[in-house]
PyMOL commands that place a pseudoatom at each C-alpha (Angstrom):
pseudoatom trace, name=CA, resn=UNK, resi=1, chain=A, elem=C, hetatm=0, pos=[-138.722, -174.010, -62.912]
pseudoatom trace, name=CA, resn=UNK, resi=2, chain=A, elem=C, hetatm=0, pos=[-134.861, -172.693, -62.882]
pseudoatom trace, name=CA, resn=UNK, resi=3, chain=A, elem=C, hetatm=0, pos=[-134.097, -169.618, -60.820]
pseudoatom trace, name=CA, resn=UNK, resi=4, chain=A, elem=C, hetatm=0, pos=[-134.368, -167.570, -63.450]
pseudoatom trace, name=CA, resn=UNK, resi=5, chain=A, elem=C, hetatm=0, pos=[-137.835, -168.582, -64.693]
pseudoatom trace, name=CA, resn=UNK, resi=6, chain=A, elem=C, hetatm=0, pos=[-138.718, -167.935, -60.976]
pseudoatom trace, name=CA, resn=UNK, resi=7, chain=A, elem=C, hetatm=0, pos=[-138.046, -164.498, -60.752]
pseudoatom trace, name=CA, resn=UNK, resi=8, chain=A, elem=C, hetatm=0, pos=[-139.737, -163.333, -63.783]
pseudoatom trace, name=CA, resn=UNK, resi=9, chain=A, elem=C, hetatm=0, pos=[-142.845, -165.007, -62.360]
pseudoatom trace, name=CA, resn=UNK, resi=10, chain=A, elem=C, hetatm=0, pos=[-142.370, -162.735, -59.247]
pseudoatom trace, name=CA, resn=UNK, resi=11, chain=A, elem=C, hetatm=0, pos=[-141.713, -159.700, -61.384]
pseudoatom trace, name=CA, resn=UNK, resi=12, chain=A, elem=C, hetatm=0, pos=[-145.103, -160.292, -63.182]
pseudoatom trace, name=CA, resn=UNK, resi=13, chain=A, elem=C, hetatm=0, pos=[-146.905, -160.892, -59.604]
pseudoatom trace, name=CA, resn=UNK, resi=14, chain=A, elem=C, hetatm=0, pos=[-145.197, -157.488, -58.395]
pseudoatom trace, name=CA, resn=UNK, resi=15, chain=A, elem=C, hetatm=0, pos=[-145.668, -155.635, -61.347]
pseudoatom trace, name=CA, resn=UNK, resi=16, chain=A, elem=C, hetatm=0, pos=[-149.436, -156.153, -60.749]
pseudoatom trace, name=CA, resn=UNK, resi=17, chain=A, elem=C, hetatm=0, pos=[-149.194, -154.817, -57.026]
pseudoatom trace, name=CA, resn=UNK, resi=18, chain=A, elem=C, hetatm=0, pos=[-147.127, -151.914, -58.477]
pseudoatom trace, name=CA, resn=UNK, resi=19, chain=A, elem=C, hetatm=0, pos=[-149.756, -150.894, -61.150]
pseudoatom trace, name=CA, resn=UNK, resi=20, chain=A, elem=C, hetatm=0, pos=[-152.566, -151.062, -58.660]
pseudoatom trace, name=CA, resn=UNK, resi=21, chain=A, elem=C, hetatm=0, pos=[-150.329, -148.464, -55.715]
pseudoatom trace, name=CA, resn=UNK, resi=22, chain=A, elem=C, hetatm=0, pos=[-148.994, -146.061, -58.839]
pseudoatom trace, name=CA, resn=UNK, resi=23, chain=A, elem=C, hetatm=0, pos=[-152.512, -145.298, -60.683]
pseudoatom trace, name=CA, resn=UNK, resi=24, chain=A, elem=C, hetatm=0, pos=[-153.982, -142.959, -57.835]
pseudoatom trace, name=CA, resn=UNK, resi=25, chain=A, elem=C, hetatm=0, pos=[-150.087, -141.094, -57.657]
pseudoatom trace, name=CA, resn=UNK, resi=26, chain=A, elem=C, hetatm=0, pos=[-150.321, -140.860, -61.383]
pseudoatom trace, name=CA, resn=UNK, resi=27, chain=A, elem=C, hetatm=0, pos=[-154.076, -139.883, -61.791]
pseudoatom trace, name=CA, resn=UNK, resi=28, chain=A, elem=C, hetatm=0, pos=[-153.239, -136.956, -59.465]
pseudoatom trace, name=CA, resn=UNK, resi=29, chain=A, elem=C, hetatm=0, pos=[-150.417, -135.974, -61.528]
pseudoatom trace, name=CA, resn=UNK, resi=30, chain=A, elem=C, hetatm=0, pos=[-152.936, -135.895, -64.870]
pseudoatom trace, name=CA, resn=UNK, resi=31, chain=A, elem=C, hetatm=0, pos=[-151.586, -139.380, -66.263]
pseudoatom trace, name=CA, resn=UNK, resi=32, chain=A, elem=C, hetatm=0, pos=[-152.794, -142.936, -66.852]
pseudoatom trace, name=CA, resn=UNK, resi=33, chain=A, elem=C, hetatm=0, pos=[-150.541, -145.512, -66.899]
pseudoatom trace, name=CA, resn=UNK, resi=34, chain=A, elem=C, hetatm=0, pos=[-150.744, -148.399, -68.807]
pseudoatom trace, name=CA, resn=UNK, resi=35, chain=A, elem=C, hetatm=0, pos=[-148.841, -151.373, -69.248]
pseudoatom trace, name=CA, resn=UNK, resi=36, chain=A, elem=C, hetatm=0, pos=[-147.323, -152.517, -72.860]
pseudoatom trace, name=CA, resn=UNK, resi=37, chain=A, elem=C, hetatm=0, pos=[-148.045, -156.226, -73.810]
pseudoatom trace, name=CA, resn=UNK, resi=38, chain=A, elem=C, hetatm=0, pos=[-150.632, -157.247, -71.255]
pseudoatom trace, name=CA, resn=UNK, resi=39, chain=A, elem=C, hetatm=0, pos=[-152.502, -159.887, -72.396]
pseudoatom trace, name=CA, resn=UNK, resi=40, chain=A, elem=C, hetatm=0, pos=[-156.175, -158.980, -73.721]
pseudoatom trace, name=CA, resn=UNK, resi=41, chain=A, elem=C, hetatm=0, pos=[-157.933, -155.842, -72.180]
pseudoatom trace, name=CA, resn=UNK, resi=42, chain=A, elem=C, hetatm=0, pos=[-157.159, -156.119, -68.795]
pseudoatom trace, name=CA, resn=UNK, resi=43, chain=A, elem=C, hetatm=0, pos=[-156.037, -153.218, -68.139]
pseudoatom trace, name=CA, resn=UNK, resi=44, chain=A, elem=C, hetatm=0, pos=[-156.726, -150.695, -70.719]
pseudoatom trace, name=CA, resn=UNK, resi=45, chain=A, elem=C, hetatm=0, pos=[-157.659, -150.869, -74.366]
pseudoatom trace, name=CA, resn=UNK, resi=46, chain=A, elem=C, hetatm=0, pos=[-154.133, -152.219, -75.459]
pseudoatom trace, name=CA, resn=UNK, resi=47, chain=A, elem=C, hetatm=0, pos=[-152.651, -155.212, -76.338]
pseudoatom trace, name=CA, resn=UNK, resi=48, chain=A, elem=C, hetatm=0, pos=[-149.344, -153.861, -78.018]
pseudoatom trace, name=CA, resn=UNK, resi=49, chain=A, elem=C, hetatm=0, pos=[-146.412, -156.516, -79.177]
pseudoatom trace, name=CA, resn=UNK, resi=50, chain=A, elem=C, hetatm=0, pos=[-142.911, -158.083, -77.241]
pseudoatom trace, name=CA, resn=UNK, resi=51, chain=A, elem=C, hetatm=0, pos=[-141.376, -155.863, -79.744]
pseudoatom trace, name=CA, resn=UNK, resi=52, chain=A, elem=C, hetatm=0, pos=[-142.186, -153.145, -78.990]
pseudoatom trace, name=CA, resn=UNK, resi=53, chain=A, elem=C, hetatm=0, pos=[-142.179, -153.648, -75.072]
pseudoatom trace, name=CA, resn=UNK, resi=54, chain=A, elem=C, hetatm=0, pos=[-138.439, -154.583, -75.661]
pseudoatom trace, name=CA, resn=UNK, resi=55, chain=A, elem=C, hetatm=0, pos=[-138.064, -151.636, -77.095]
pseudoatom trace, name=CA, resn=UNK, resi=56, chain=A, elem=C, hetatm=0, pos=[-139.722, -149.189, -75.672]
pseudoatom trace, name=CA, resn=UNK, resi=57, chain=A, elem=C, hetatm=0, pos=[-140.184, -150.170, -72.288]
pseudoatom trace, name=CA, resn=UNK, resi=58, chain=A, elem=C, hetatm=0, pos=[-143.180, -151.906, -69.832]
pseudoatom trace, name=CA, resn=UNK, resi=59, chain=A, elem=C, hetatm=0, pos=[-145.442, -148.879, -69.771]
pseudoatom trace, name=CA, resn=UNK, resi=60, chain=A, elem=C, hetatm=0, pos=[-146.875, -145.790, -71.000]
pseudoatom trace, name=CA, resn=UNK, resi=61, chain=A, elem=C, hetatm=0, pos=[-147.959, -142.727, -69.440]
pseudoatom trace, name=CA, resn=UNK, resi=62, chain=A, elem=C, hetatm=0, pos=[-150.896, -140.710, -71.227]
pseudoatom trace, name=CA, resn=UNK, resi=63, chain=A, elem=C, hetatm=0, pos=[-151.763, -137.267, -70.111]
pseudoatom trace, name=CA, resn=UNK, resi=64, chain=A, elem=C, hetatm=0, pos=[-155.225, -137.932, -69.106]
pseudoatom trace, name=CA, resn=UNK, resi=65, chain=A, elem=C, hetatm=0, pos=[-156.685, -134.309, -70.542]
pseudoatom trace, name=CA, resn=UNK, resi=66, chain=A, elem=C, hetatm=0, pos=[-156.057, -135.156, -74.358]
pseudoatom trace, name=CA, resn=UNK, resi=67, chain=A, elem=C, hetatm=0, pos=[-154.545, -138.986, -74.243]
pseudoatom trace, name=CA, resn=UNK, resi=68, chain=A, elem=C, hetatm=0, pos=[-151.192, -137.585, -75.866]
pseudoatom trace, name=CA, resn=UNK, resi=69, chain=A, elem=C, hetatm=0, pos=[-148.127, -139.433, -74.678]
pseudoatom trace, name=CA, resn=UNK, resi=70, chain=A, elem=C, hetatm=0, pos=[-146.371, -138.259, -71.510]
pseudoatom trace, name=CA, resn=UNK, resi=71, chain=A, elem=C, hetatm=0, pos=[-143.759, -140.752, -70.889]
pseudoatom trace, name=CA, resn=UNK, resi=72, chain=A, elem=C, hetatm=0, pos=[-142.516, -144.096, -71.666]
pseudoatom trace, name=CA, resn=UNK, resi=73, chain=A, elem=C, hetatm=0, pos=[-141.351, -146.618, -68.240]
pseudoatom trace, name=CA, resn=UNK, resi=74, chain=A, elem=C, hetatm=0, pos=[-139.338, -149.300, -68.010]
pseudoatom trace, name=CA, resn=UNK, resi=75, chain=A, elem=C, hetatm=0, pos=[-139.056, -151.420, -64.891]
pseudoatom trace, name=CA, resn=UNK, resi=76, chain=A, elem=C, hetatm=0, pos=[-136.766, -153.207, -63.305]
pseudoatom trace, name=CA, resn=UNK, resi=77, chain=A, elem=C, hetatm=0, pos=[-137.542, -155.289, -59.866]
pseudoatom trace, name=CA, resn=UNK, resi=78, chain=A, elem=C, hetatm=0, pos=[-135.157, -156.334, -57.461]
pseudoatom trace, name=CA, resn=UNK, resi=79, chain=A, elem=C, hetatm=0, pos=[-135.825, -158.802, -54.412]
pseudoatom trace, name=CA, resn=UNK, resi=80, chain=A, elem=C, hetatm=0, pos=[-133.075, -157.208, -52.406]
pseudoatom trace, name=CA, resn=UNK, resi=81, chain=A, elem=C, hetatm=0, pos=[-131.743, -153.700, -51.907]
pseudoatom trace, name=CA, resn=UNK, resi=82, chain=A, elem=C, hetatm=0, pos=[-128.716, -152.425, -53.486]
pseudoatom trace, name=CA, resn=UNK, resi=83, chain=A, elem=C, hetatm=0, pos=[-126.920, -148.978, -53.574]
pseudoatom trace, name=CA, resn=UNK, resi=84, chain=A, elem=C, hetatm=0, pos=[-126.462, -149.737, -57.292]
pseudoatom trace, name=CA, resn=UNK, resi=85, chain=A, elem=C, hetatm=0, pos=[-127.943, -150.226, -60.475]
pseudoatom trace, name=CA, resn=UNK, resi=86, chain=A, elem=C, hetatm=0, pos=[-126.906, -152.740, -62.607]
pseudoatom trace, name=CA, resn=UNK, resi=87, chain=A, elem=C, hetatm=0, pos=[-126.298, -150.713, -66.052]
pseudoatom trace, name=CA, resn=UNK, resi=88, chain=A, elem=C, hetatm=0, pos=[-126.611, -153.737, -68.634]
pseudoatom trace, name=CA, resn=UNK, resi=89, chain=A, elem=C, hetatm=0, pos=[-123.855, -152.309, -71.331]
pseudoatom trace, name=CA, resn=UNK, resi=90, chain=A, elem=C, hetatm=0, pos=[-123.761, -156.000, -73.473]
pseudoatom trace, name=CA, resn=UNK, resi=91, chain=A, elem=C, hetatm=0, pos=[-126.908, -158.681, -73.043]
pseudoatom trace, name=CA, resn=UNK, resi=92, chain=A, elem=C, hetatm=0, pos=[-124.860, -161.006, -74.844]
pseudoatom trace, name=CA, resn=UNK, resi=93, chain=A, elem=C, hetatm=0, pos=[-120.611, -159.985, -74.223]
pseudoatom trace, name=CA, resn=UNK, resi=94, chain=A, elem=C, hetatm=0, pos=[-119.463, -162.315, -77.255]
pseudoatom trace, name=CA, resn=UNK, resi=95, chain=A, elem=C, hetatm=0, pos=[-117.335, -161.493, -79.608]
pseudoatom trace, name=CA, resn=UNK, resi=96, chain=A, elem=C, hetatm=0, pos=[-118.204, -164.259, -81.833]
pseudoatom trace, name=CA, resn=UNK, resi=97, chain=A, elem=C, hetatm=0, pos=[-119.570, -162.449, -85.151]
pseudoatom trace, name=CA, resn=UNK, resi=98, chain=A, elem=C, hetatm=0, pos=[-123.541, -162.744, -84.817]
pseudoatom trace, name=CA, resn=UNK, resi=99, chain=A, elem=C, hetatm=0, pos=[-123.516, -162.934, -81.700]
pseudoatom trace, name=CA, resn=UNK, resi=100, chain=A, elem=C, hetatm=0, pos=[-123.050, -159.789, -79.757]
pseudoatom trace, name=CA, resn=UNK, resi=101, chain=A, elem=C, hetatm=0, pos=[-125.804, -158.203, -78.161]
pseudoatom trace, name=CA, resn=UNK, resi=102, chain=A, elem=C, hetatm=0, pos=[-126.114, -154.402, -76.460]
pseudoatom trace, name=CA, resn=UNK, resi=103, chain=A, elem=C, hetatm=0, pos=[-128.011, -154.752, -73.234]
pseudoatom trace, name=CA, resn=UNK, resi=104, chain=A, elem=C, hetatm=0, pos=[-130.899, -152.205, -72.339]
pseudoatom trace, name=CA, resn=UNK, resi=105, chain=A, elem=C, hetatm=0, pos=[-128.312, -149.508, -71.101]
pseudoatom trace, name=CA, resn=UNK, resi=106, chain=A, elem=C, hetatm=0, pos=[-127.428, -149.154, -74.868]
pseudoatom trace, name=CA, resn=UNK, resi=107, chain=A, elem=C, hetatm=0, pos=[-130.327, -150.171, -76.919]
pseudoatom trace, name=CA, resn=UNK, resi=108, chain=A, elem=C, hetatm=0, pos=[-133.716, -148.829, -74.902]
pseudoatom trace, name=CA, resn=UNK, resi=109, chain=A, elem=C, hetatm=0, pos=[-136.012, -146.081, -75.854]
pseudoatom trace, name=CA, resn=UNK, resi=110, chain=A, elem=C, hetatm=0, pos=[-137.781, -145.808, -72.497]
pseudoatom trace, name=CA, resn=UNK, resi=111, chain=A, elem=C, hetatm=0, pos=[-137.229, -142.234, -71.147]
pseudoatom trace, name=CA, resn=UNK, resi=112, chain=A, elem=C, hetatm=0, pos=[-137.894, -143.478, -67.324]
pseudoatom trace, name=CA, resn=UNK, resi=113, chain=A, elem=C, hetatm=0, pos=[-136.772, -146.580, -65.414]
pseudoatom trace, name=CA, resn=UNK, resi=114, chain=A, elem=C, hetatm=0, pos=[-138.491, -147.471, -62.276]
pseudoatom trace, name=CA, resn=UNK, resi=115, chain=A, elem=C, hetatm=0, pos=[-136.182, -149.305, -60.168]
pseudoatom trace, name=CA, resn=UNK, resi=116, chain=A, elem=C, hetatm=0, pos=[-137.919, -150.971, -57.387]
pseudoatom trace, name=CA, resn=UNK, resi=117, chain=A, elem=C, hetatm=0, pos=[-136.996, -153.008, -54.418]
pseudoatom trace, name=CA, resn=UNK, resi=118, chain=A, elem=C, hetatm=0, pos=[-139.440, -155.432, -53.111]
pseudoatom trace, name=CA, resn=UNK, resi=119, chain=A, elem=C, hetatm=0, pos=[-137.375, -155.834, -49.575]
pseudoatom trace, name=CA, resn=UNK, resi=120, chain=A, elem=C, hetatm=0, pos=[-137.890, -152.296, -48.776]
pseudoatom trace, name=CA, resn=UNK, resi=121, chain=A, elem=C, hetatm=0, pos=[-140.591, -151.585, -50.538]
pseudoatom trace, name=CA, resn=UNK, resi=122, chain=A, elem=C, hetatm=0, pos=[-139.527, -148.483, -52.666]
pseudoatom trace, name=CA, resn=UNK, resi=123, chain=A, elem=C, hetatm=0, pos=[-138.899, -147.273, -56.011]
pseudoatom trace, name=CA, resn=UNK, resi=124, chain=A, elem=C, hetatm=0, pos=[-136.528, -144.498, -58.103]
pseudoatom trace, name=CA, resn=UNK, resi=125, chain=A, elem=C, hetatm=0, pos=[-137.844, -142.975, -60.972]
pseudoatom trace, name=CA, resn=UNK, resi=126, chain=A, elem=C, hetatm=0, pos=[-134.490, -142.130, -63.436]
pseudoatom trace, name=CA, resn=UNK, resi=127, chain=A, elem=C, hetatm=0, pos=[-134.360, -140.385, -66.055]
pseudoatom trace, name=CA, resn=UNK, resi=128, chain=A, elem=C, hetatm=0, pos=[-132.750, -143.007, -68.642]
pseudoatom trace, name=CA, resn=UNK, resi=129, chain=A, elem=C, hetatm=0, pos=[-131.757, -140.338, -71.761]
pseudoatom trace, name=CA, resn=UNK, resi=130, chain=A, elem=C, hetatm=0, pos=[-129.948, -138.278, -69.107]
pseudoatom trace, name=CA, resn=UNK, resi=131, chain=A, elem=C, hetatm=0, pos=[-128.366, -140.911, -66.866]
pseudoatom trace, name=CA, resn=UNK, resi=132, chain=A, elem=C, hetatm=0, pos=[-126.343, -141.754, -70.464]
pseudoatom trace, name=CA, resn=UNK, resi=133, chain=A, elem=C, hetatm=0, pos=[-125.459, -137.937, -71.137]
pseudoatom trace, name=CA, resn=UNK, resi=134, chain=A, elem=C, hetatm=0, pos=[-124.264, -137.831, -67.912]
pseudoatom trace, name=CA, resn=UNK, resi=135, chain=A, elem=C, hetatm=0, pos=[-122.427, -141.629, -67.744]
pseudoatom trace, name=CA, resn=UNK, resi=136, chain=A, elem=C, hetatm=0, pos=[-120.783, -140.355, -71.328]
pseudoatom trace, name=CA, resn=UNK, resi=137, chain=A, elem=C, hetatm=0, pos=[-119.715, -137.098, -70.142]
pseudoatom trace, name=CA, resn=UNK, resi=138, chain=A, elem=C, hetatm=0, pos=[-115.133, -136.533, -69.746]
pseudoatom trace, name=CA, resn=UNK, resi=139, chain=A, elem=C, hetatm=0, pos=[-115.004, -135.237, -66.370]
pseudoatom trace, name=CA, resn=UNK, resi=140, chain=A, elem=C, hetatm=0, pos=[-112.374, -132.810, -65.515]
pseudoatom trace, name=CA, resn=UNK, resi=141, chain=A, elem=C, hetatm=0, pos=[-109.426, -133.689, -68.071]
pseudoatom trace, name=CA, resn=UNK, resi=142, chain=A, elem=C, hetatm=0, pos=[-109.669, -137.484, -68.100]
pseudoatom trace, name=CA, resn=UNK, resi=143, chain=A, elem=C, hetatm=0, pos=[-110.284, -138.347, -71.937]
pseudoatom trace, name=CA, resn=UNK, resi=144, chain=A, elem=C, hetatm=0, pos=[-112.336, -141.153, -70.983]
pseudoatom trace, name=CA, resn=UNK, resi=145, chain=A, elem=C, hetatm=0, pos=[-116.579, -141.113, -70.259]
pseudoatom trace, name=CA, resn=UNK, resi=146, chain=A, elem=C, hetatm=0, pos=[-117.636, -141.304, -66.406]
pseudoatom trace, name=CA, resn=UNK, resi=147, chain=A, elem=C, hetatm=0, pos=[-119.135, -144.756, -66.991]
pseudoatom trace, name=CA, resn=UNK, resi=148, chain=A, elem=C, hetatm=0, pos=[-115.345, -146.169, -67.214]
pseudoatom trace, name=CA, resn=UNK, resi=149, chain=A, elem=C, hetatm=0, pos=[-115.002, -144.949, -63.978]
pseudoatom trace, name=CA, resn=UNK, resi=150, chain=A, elem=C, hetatm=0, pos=[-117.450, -147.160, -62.627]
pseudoatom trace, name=CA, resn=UNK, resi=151, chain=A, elem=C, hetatm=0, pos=[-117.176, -151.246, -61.707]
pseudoatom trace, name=CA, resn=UNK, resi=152, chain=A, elem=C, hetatm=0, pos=[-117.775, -153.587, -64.652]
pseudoatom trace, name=CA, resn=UNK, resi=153, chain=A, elem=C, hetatm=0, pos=[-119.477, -156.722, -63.509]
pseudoatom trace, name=CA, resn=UNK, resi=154, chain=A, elem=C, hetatm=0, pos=[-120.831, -159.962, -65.174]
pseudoatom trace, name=CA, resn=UNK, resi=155, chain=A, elem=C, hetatm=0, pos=[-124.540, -161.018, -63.934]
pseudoatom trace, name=CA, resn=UNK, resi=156, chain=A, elem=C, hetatm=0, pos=[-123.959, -164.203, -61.998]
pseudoatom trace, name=CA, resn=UNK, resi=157, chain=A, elem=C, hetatm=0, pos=[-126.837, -164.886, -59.866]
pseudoatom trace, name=CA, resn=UNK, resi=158, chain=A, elem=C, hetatm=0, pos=[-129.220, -166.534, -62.437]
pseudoatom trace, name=CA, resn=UNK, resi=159, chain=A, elem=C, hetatm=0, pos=[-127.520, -169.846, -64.694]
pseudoatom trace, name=CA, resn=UNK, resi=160, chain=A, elem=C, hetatm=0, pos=[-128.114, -168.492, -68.340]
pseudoatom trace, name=CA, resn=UNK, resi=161, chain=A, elem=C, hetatm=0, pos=[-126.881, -169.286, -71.719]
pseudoatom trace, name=CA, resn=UNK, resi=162, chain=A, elem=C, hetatm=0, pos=[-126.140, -165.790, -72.130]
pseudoatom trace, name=CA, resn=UNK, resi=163, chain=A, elem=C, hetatm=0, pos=[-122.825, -163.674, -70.640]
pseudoatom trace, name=CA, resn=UNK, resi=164, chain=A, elem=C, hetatm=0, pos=[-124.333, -160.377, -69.506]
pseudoatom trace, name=CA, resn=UNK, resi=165, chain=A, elem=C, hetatm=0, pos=[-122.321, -157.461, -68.387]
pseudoatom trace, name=CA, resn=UNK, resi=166, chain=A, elem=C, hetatm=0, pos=[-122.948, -153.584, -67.140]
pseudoatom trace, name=CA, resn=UNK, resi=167, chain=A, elem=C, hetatm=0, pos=[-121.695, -151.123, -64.809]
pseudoatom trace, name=CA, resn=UNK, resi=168, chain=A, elem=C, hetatm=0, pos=[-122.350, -150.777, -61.089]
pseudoatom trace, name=CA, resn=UNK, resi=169, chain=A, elem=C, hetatm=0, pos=[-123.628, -146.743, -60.561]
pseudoatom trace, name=CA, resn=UNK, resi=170, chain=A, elem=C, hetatm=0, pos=[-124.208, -146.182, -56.974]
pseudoatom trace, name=CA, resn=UNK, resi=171, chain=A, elem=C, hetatm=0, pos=[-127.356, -143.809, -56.926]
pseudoatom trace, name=CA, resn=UNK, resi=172, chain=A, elem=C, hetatm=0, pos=[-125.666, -141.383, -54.582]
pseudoatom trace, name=CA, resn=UNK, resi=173, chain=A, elem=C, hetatm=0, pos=[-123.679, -140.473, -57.617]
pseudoatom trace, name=CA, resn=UNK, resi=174, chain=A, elem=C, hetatm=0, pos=[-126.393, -139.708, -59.722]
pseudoatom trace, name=CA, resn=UNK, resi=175, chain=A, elem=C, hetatm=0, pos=[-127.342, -136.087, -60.185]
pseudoatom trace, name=CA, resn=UNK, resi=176, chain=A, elem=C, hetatm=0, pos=[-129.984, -133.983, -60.011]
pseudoatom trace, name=CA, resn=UNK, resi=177, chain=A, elem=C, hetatm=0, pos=[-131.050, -134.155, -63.694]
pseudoatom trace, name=CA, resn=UNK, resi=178, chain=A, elem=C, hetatm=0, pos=[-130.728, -137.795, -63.836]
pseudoatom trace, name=CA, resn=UNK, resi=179, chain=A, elem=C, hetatm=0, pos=[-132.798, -138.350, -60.346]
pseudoatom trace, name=CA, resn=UNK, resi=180, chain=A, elem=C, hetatm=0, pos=[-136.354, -137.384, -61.460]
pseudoatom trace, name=CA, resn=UNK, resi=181, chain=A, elem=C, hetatm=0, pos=[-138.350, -138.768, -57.618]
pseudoatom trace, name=CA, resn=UNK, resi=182, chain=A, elem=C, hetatm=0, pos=[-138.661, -141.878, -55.744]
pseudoatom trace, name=CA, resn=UNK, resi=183, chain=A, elem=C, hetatm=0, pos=[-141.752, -143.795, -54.010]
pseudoatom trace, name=CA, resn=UNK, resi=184, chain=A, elem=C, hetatm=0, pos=[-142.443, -145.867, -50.414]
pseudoatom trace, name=CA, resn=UNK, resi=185, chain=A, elem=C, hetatm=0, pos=[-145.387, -147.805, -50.825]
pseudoatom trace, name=CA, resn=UNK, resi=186, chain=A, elem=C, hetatm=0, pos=[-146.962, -147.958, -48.023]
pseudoatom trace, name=CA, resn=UNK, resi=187, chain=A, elem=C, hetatm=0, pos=[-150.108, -150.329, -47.928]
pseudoatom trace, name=CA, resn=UNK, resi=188, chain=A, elem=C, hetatm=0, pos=[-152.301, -149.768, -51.011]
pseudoatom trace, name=CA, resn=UNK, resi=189, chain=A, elem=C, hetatm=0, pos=[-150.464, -146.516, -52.391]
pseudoatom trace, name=CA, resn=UNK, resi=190, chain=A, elem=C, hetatm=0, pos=[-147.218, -144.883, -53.379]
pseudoatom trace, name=CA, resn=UNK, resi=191, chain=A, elem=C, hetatm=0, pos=[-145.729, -142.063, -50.990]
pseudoatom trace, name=CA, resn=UNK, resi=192, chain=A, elem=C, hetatm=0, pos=[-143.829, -139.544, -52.927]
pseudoatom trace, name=CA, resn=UNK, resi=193, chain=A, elem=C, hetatm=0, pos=[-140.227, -139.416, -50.970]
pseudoatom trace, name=CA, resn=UNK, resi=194, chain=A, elem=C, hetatm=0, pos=[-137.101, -137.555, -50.776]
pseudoatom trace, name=CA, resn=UNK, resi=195, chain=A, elem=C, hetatm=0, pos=[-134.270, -138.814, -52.093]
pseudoatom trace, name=CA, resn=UNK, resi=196, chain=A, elem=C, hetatm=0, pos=[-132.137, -139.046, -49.002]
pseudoatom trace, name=CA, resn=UNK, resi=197, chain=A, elem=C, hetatm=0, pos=[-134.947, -140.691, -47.086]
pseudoatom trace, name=CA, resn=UNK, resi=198, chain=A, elem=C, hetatm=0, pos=[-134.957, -143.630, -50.383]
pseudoatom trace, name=CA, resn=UNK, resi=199, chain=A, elem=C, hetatm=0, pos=[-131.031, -143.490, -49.566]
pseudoatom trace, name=CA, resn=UNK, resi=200, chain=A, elem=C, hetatm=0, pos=[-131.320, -144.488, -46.324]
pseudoatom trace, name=CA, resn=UNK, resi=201, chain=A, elem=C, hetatm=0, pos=[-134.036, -147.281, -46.868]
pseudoatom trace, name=CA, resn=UNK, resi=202, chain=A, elem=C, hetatm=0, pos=[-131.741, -148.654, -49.032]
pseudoatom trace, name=CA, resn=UNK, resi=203, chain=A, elem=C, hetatm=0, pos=[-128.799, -149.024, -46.653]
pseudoatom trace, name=CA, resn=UNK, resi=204, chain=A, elem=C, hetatm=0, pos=[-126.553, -146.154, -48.005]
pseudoatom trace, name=CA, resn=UNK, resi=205, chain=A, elem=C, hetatm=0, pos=[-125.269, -144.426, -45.189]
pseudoatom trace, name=CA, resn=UNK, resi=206, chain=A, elem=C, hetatm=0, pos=[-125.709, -140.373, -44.017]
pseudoatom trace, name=CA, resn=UNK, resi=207, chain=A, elem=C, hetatm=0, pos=[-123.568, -138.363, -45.834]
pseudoatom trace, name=CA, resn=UNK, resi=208, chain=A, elem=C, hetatm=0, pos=[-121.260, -136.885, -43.210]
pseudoatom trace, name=CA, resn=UNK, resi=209, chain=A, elem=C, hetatm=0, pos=[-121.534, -133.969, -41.763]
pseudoatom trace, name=CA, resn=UNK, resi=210, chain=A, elem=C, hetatm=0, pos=[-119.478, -130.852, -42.539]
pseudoatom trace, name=CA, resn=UNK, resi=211, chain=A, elem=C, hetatm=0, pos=[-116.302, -129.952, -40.535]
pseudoatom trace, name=CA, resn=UNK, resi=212, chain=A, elem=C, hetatm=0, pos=[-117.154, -126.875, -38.798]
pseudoatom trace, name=CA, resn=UNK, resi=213, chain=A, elem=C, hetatm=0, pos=[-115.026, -123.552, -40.088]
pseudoatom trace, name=CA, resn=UNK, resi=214, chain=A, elem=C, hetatm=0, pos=[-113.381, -121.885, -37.013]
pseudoatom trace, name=CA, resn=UNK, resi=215, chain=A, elem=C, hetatm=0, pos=[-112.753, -118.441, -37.188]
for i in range(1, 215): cmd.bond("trace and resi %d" % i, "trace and resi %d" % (i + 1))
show_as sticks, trace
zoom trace
């Protein structure tokens, strides 16, 4: 089994711990979760195609009281902390004709990405559609979008076939509308946290303090 192969078997083992701490947090919030593609009826009456979990994400949240559709998740599991997100702009950064493909920044339909860290144990919940209004937005009078602003990286740390590329965004930068919570799990459940203590579990550093204003 290459390195790669490896990890996505200890994405599927974590994603089953994950389920298992988020159902009571979501059940008190009104909302089942379920996960998109699982194999037979294991959990939930589902058994939905690769398609559409490419597509649309790993899960889906339905408002318990009339089983409409709340949400759509997508998660993505890291072994080790980092004060960035990898935003995957090109899953294939060819410009052979055919071959070009947009990574998941670009081309999915969740409307929340879990971003979890198995070192430290937590979890942001982002809110995908408004991460890219934001990343496209022209700050002050710089006629380029924010996300040029940002570090553009090639993903080196599994061999593939494939030359995938994204954007670095620290999470400190995100805002308010873009930051929708963020989890600890602690034992068999998920701890709803701020987002300066998930800051400093992940490393980032106190923001420092104000100068003081004499008089």
């Amino acid at each position: 089994m290459n390195a790669f192969s490896a990890n996505l078997s200890f994405e599927d083992k974590y994603v089953d711990g994950l389920i298992e701490r988020m159902k009571p947090t979501m059940l008190r919030h009104g909302l089942e979760l379920v996960r998109i593609n699982f194999p037979g009826t294991g959990f939930g009456p589902y058994n939905i195609g690769l398609d559409l979990q490419i597509n649309a994400g790993d899960f889906f949240l339905f408002r318990t009281r009339d089983r409409r559709l709340a949400s759509n998740i997508d998660l993505k599991v890291e072994r080790r902390s980092s004060r960035n997100i990898f935003f995957e702009t090109h899953s294939n950064a060819s410009v052979q004709p055919g071959e070009f493909r947009p990574g998941w920044g670009v081309s999915l339909k969740a409307q929340t990405i879990w971003w979890a860290f198995t070192d430290t144990d937590v979890m942001a919940a982002i809110n995908l559609p408004e991460l890219r209004a934001w990343l496209n937005e022209k700050p002050g009078d710089r006629n380029a979008p924010r996300f040029f602003s940002y570090q553009e990286r090639v993903q080196t740390r599994y061999a593939q076939r494939n030359v995938t590329a994204g954007r670095l965004i620290p999470f400190r930068d995100m805002p308010p509308t873009v930051w929708k919570s963020s989890y600890r799990f602690e034992g068999d459940e998920a701890v709803q946290i701020e987002r300066d203590e998930f800051l400093k579990l992940i490393g980032e550093p106190a923001a420092s303090p104000r100068p003081k204003v004499v008089s």
